[in-house]
N, C-alpha and C positions, 0 to 999 in steps of 0.2 A: 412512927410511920416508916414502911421499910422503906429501900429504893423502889423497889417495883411498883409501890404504891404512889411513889413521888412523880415516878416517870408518868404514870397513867394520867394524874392529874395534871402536870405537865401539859402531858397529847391533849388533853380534853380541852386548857383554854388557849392553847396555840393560834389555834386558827382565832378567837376573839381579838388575840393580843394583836396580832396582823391584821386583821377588819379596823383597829382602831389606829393603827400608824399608817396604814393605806388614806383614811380619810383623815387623819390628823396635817400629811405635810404637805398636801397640796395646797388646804389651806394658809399654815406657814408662809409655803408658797406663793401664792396670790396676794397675801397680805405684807410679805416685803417688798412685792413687784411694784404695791399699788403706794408705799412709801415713797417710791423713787418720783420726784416730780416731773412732771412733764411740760417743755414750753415751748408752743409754733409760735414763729416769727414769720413775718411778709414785711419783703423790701419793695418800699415806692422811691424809686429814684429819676424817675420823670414825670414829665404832666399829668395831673391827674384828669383821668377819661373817664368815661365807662366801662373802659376794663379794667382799670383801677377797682371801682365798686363793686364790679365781679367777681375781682380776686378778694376782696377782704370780706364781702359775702360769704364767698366759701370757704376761706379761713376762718369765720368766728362759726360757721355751720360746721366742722372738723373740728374746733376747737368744742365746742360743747357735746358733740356726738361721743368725742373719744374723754370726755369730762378728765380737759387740762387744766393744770395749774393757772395757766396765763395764756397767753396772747401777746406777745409785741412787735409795734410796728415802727417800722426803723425809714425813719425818712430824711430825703435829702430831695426836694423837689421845690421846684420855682413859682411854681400854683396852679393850675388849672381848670377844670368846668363848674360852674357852680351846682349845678344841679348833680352832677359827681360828687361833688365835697360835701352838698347839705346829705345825700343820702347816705357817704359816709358816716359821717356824724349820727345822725341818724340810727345806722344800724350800730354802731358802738356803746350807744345809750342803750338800747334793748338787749345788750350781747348777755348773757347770764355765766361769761366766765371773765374776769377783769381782765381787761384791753390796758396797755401799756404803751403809753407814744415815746419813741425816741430820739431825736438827732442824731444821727449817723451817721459816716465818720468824723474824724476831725475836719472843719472845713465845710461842713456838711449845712444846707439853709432848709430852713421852713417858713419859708415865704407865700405871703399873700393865701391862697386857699389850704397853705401846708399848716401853716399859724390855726388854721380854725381846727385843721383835724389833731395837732398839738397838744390844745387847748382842750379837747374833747376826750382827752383816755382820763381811764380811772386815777391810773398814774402817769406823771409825763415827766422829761427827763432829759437832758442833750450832753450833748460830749463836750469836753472841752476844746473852745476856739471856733464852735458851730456859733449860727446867727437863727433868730425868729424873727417875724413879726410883716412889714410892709404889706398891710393890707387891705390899702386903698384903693379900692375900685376906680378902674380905668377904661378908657373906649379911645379907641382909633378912630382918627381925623383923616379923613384924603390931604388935606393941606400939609405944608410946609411943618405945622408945630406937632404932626405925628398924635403921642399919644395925647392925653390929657385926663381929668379927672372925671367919672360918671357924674349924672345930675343928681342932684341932693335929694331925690325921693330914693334912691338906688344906697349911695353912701348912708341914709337913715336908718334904711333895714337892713342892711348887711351891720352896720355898728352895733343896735339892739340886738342882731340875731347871733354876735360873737359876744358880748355882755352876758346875754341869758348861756350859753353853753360855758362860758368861763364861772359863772355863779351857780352854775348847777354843780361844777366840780371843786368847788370853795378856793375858787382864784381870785383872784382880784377886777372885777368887773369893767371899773373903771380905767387900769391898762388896757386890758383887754379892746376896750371902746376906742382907745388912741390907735390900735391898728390901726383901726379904720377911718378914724376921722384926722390921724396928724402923719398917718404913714409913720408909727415908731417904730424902730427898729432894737432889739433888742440883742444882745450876747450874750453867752451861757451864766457871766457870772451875776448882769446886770437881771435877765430874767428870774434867778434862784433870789435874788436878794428882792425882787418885786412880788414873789408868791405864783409867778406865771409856770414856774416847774418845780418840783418837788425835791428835786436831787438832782445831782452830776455822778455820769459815770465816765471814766476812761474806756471801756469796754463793757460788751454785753454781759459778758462771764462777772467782772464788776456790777453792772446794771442788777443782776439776778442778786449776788449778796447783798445787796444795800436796798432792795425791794422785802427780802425775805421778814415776814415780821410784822409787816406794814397792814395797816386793815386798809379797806374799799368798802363802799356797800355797793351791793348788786341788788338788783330787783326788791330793793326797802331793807335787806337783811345786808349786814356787818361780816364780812369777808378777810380771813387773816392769808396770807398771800403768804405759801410755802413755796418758793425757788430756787434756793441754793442751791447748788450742786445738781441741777435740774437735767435733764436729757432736750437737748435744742436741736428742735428738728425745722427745718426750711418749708415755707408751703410757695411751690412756684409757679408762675402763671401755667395755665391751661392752654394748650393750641387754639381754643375756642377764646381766651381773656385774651390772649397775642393778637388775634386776628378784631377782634372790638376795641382794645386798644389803638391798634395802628388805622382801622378807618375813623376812628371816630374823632382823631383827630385833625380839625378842619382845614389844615395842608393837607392831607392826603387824601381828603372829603375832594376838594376840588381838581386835584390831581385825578381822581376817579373820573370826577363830571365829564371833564373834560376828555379825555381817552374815552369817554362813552360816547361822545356827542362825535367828534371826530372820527372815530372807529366807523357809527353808522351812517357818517356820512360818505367815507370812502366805500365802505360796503353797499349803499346804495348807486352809489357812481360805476361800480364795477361790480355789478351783480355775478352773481356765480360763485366767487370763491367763497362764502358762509364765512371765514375765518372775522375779517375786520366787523362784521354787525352781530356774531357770538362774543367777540372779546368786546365789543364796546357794551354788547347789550351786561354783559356780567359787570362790567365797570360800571354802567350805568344804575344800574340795581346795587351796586353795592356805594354807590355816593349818596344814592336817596339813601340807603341804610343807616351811613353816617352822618348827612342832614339831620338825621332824627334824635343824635346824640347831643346836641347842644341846643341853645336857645335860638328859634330864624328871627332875622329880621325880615320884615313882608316886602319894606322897601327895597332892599336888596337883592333879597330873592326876586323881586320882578326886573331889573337890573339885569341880572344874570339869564335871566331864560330869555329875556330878551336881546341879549345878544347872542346867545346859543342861537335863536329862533332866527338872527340875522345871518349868522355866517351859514345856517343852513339853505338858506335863501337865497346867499349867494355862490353858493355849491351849486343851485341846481336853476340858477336862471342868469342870462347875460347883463349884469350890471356892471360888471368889469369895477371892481372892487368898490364900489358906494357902498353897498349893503354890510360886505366884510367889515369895510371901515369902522362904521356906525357899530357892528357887532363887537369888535374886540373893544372899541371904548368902552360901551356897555356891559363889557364884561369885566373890566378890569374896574369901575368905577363899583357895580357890584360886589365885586369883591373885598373892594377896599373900606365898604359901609357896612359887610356882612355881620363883622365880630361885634358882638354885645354880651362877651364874659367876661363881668369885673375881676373877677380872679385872676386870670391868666397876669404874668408878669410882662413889664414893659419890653423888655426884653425880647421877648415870643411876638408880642404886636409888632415889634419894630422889623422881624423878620417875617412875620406875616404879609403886613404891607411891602417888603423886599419881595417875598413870592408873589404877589398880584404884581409889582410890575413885569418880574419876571412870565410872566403868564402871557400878559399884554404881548413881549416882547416876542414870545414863542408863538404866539397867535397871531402875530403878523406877519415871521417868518410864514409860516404855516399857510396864508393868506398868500404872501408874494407867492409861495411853490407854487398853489391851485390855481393861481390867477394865471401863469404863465405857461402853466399844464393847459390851463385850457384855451388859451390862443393859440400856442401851436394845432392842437386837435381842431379850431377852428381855419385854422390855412391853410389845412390837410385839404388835396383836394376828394371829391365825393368817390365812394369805396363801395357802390352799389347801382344798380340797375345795369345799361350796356354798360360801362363806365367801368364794372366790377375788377377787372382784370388789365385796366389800358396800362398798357406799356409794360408791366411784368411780365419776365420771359419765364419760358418752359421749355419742358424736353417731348422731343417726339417718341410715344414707345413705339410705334408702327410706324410704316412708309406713307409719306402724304402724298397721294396721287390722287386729285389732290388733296383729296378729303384721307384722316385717319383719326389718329387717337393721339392725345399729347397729357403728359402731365402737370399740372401745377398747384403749386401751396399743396403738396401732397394728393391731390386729386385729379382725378381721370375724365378730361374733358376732349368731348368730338370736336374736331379743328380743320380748319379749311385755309390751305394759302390764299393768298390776296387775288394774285394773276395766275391763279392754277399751276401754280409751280407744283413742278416734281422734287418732295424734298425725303432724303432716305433716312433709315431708324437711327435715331441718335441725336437729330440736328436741334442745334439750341434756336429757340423759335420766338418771337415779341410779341405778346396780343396785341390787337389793334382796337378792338369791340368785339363785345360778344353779341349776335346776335340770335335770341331767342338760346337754345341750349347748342351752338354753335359759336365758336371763337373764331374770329377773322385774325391769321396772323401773317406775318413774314417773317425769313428769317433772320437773327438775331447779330448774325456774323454773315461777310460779304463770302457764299461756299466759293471754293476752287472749280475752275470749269471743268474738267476731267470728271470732279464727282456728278456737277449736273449731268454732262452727257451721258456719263455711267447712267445713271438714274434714267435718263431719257431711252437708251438701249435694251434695259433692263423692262422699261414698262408692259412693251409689247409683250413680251415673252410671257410678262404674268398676266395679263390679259388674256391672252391666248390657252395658256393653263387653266384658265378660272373657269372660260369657254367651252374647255375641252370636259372638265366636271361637270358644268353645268349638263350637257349634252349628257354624259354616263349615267347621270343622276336622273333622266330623263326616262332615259330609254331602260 
């Protein structure tokens, strides 16, 4: 074959040879990208809310859309709502990419509602010098002894309901069960040696190699968990989980109520300026909001509106503080009977009940201010009909001979001296009464005789001017 003949066939599969490395290395491509693993994490390092649930809602919704390797949630939290923590849990059992619970950092607790969502990943895991477990359902007492333990239908189903999540992830059941019923408490090394976590990590970068390897099953099928060397990306609260987070918890629930209820009462009291019954009414709206995040109590809740219902009562009728009274008791008593979430940690109760007396305490400041707002306004003397204007001075813009034109509080009123005094433009003047759309006044200051006479000299002359128009205007 010559050259010429070589080059031709050359030219001829050229372009083939290019159609197949064009579509060869993209492929390549996608298929090393999709080697690299991938693993979102979500940090719970406070109470668990409703926005909690949100955020890891939409984390395990991102984790399966962008089909990751894992999922790990790194907790250091005290405990919080139930109804939060079972649908955590909850959505964790349905997640179709394995969820990964961790203790984070060193020092780091999962306590009381944190224990159950622990308890509940594929894999679960703490650092070392972290603690688990205390998860005895508790309720606040108004009395002296504060918190105390729930009644034993409450500790029965929260005991079986952390049993069955522990034995569905082949833990030990019966730990699990002493959460709840002996308050155990657990430490990283004491929990690994009980079957309650899987492993110890020093870090998450650790956590990833010592996962890597590990099966899960997911939705009934057997899961080999690729992490190592994994790409950790962060998934962090939404402005929308920020703001469900922070009312839903019930300090800041009642923080709202209250700024609502107070807001539209000052707004009713002083109509006109829209500002205090716009911002209470938004407070107001947004503490029912966060009412709706936790469990009511009925008792309480009648409690509480009933003393809302009293201090409004005494906003707008003369009881001279009986009714306020009555109201901030009843409001601080509701308060203090509100909480019925076993989860939450003693700790949060004991500042809880701290904030209602503080509430109380604010509410009767709040109380004295209005009460003696409004005795003064009641000593005030009456600021309408002849009355409107007594003893406030004005200024004269025209000459009173003796009737002219005076100013006060910004307005232009027809004015009459008392004894037909001649008083001239400028003169500071006292009402006396007004009668009809006429002010009776004198003057305000003792004038210099020279000015009255001036003024007396003066009259004729503009009289006789006025006279002398009238006449031209005539003819």
């Amino acid at each position: 074959m010559t050259d010429r003949a070589k080059r031709r066939k050359f030219r001829q599969w050229l372009p083939l040879w290019l159609l197949a490395l064009l579509l060869l290395f993209p492929v390549q491509a996608v298929r090393a990208q999709s080697e690299v693993p991938v693993v979102l994490t979500i940090q719970v390092d406070d109470m668990i809310t409703a926005g909690t649930t949100a955020q890891i809602r939409r984390g395990i919704q991102e984790a399966e859309d962008r089909q990751a390797d894992a999922l790990v949630i790194l907790l250091n939290t005290p405990g919080g709502l139930v109804d939060a923590t079972l649908d955590i849990v909850s959505l964790m059992a349905e997640s179709r990419v394995p969820v990964i619970t961790y203790v984070s950092p060193q020092g780091a607790i999962a306590a009381s509602a944190g224990a159950f969502i622990l308890l509940g990943g594929d894999v679960a895991a703490m650092t070392p010098g972290s603690t688990t477990g205390a998860a005895m359902p508790v309720t606040l007492s108004p009395g002296e002894e504060g918190t105390q333990t729930a009644d034993d239908k409450t500790v029965l189903f929260l005991a079986g309901h952390i049993r069955s999540i522990a034995e569905s992830r082949d833990r030990p059941g019966d730990v699990a069960e002493r959460f709840v019923t002996e308050n155990l408490t657990l430490s990283t090394r004491e929990a690994l040696e009980e079957g309650v976590i899987d492993l110890t990590a020093v870090s998450l970068v650790n956590l990833l190699e010592e996962t890597d390897g590990m099966t899960v099953t997911i939705a009934g099928e057997t899961v080999m968990l690729n992490t190592a060397g994994a790409v950790v990306e962060s998934i962090e609260k939404s402005l929308t989980e920020k703001m469900t987070h922070l009312i839903s918890n019930p300090q800041i629930t009642f923080i709202l109520l209250l700024l609502g209820v107070y807001g539209l009462i000052i707004g009713f009291g002083n109509p006109g300026t829209f500002v205090p019954e716009v911002m209470g009414a938004i407070a107001l709206v947004l503490a029912l909001f966060g009412l709706g995040m936790f469990e009511i109590n009925l008792f309480a809740m009648l409690l509480i509106f009933l003393g809302l219902g009293l201090l409004v009562a005494e906003a707008l009728t003369p009881t001279y503080g009986v009714l306020g009274t009555g109201g901030v008791i009843s409001l601080v008593l509701g308060i203090l009977y509100l909480p019925v979430e076993p989860l939450v940690a003693r700790r949060w109760l004991a500042q809880f009940r701290l904030m209602a007396i503080g509430v109380g305490a604010v509410g009767a400041v709040f109380l004295v201010v209005l009460l003696g707002g409004l005795m003064r306004l009641r000593r005030l003397p009456v600021k309408m009909g002849n009355q409107e204007f007594s003893q406030e001075t004005g200024v004269a813009v025209t000459p009173l001979q003796p009737e002219g034109m005076i100013q006060i509080r910004g307005e232009l009123w027809k004015a009459k001296t008392r004894n037909n005094e001649l008083l001239p433009e400028g003169t500071r003047v006292r009402v006396l009464e007004r009668q009809q759309l006429v002010c009776l006044v004198e003057p305000a200051e003792v004038l210099a005789n020279d000015s009255i006479a001036k003024m007396a000299d003066v009259a004729p002359e503009m009289d006789a001017e006025a006279t002398a128009t009238e006449e031209n205007e005539v003819k």
